[in-house]
C-alpha positions as CSV (number, residue, x, y, z in Angstrom):
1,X,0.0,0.0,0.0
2,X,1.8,3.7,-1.0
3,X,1.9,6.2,1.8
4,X,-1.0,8.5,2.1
5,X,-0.6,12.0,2.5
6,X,1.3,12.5,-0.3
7,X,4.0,11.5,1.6
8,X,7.6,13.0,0.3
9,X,10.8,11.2,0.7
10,X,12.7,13.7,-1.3
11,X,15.6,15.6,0.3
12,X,14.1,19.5,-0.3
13,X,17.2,21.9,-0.9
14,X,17.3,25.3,1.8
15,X,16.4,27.9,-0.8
16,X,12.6,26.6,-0.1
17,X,13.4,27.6,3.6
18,X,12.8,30.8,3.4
19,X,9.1,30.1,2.6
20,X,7.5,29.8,6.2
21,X,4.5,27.2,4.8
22,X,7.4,25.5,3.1
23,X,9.2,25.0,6.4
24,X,5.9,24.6,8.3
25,X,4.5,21.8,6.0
26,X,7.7,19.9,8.0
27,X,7.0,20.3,11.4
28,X,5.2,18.3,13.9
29,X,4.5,20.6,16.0
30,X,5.0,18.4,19.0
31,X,4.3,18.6,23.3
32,X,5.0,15.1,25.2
33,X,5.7,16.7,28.4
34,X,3.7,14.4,31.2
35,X,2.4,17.7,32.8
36,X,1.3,18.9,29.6
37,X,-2.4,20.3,30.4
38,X,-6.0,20.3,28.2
39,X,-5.2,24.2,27.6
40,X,-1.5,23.3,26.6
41,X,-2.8,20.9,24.0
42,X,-5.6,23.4,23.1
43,X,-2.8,26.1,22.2
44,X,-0.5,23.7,19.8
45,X,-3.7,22.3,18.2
46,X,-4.5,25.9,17.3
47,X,-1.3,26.7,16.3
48,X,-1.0,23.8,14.1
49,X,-4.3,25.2,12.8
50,X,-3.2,28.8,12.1
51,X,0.7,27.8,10.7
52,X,-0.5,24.7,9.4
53,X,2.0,22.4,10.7
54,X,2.3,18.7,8.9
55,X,0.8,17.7,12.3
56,X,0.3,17.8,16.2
57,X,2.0,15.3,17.7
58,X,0.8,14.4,21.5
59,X,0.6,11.7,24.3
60,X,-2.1,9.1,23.5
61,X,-4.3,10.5,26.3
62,X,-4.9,13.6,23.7
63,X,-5.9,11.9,20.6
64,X,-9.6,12.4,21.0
65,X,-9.0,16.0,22.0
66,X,-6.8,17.1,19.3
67,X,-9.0,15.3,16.8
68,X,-11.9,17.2,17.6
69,X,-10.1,20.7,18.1
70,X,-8.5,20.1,14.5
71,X,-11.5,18.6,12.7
72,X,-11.8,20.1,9.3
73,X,-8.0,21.4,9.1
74,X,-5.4,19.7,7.1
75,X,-3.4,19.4,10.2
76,X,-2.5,15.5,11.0
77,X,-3.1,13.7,14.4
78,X,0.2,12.4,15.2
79,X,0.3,10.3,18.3
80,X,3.1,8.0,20.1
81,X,3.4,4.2,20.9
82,X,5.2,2.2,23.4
83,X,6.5,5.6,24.2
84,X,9.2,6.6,25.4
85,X,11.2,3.3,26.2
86,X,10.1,0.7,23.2
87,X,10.4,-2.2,25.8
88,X,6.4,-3.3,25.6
89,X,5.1,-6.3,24.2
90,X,4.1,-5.7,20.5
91,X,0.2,-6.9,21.9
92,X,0.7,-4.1,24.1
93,X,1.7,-1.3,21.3
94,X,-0.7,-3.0,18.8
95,X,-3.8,-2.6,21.3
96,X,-2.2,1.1,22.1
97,X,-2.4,1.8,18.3
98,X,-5.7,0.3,17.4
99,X,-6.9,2.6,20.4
100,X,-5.2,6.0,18.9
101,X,-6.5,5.3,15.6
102,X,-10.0,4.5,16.4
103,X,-10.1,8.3,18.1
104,X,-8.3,9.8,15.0
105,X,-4.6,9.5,14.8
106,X,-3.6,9.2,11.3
107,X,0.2,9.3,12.3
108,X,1.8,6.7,14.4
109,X,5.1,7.2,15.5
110,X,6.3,4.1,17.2
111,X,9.5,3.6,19.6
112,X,11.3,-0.1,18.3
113,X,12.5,-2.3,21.0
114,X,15.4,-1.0,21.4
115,X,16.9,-3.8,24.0
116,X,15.7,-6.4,21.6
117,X,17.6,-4.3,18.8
118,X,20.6,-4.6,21.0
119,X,19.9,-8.2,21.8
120,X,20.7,-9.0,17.9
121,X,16.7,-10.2,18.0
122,X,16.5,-8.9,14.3
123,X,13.3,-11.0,13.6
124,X,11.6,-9.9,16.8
125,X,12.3,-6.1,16.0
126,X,11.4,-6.3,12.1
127,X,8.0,-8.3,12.8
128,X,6.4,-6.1,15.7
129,X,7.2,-2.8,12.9
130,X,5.6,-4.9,10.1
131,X,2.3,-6.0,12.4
132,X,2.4,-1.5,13.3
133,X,2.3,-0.8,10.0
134,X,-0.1,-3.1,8.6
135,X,-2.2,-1.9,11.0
136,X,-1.7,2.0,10.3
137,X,-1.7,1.1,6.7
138,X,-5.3,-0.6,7.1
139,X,-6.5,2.3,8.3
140,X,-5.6,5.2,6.1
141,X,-2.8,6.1,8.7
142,X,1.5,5.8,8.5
143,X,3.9,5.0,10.9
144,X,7.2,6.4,12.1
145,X,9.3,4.2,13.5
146,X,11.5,6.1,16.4
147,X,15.3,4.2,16.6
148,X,16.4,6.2,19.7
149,X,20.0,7.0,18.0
150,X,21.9,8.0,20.8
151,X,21.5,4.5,22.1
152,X,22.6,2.9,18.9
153,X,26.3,2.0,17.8
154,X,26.3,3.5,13.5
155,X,26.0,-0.5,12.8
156,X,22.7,-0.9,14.8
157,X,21.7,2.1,13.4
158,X,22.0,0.9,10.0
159,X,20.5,-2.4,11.0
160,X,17.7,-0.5,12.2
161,X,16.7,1.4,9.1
162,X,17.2,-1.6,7.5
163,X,14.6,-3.4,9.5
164,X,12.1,-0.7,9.2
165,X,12.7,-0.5,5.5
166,X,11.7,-4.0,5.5
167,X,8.5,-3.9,7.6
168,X,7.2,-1.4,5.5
169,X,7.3,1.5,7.4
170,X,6.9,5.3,5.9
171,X,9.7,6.9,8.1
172,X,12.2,6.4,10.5
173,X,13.0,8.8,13.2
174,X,16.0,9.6,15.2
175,X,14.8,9.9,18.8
176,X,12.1,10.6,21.3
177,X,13.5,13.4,23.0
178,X,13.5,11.9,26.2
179,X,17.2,10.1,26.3
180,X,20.7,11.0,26.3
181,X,20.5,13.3,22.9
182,X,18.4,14.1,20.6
183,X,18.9,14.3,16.5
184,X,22.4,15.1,15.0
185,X,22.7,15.7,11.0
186,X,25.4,12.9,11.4
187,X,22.6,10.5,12.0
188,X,19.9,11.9,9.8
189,X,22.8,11.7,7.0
190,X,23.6,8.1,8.1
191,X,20.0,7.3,7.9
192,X,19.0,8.5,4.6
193,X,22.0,6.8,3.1
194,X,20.9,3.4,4.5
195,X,16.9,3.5,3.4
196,X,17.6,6.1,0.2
197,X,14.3,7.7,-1.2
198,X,11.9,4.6,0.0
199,X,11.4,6.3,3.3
200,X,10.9,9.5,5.1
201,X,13.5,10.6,7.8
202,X,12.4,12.8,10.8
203,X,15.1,14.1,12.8
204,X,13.4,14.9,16.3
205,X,15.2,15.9,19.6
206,X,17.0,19.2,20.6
207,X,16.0,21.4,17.0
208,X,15.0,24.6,18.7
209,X,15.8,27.3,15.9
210,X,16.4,27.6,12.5
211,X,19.5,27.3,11.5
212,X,19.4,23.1,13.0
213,X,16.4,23.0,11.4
214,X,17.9,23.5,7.7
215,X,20.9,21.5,8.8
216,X,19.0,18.5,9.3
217,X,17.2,19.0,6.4
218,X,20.4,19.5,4.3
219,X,21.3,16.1,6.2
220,X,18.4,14.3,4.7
221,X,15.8,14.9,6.9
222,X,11.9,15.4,5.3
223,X,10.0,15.5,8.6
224,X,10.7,17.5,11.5
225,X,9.8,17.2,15.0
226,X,9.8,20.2,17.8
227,X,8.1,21.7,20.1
228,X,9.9,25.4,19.2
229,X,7.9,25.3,15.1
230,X,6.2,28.9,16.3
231,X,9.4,30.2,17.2
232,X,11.2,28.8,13.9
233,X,8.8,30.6,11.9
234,X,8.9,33.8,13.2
235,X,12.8,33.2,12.6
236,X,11.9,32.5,9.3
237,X,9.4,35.7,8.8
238,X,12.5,38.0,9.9
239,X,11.9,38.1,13.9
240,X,8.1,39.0,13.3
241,X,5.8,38.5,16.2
242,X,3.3,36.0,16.7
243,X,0.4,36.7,18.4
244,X,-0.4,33.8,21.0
245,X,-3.5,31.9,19.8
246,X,-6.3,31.7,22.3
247,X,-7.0,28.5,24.2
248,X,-9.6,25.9,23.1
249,X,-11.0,25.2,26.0
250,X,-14.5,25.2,24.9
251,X,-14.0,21.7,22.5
252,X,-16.3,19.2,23.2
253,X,-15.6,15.9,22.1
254,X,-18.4,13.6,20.8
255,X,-19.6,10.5,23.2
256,X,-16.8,11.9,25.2
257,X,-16.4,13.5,28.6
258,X,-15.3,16.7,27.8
259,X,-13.9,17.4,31.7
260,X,-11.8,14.2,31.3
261,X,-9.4,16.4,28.8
């Protein structure tokens, strides 16, 4: 099954980074912090909304929120599984993903087992991405498979992509943010060499500004992950203000209980 979205695997040169929806069309505008509040995911769902960011990417928990605050944008749902360690049983991250897809995530972004990885369980690692993206794929959805990089020696790394490549997943990702290190243009380089133009790359972890955002993306990288994407564009737009978005706190979320989020 091709990769909805109009997925691009391409390698986009920097002169289109001066275009603010070009460089917003690669953000996930992302917020994973466990304290993270219903009016902190009601402001980056409406600034995904007004900048049009690829996507929102939150904590399961918010799926059904940021569904309904987003409905009719072109903004993605982009939620995470087996988060942030990898270490679940695939039952466990299969159930976790059937759940976040049945309340509207159409972007999975999955942490392999990364012990198992390490364990030289190859099999065990390629078959629990193949069953995620099967599953994402049967339901209109793709799925990002996060390698946690800083953990990886450049041959697991490899391996890694590899594996993913195989299992038919639509990216692979450097990191969840929440280890050692985030994304280095070392790794997204080494990444896009190993799976070439059959997969996106998402560098995630530690891109706070501009100037690493274009360096990743000169690495390779076609998907970007942060939580700083307002700040990048108004980096972009020459320093200009952005007026902070008010809160969505009013969302009400069909057969749901709206004080639950």
């Amino acid at each position: 099954m091709s990769a909805p979205f109009g997925l691009r695997n391409t390698v986009i040169v920097n002169e289109n980074l001066t275009d603010p929806a070009a460089v917003a069309s690669l953000i996930d505008h992302t917020l994973l912090k466990p304290d993270a509040s219903q009016v902190d995911i009601a402001r980056v769902c409406e600034e995904s909304r007004r900048f049009r960011f690829a996507s929102v990417c939150i904590n399961p928990y918010w799926v059904r929120f940021a569904s309904a605050a987003l409905s009719g944008s072109s903004v993605h749902i982009c939620t995470v599984i087996g988060f942030p360690l990898g270490a679940n049983e695939t039952r466990t991250k299969l159930a976790e993903a059937e759940l976040a897809l049945a309340q509207g995530a159409n972007e999975l972004d999955m942490v392999q087992n990364i012990g198992a990885l390490r364990s030289s369980s190859q099999a065990a690692v390629r078959d629990e991405i193949a069953e995620l993206a099967s599953l994402a794929h049967s339901r209109g959805a793709i799925l990002k498979v996060i390698l946690e990089t800083c953990l990886l020696s450049e041959e697991q790394k490899i391996t890694a992509c590899r594996l993913a490549s195989e299992a038919k997943a639509d990216f692979v990702k450097t990191s969840t943010g929440f280890a050692t290190s985030g994304a280095t243009a070392a790794d997204v380089a080494l990444m896009r060499k190993t799976v070439g133009d059959s997969l996106g790359v998402k560098a995630s972890g530690g891109i706070r500004n501009l100037e690493t955002l274009r360096e990743m993306v000169s690495a390779g990288a076609t998907r970007i992950g942060t939580s700083s994407g307002v700040n990048i564009l108004a980096e972009v737009s020459g320093g200009a203000s952005t007026e902070p978005p008010k809160p969505l706190n009013a969302v009400r979320i069909p057969g749901g209980n709206p004080e639950a989020y």
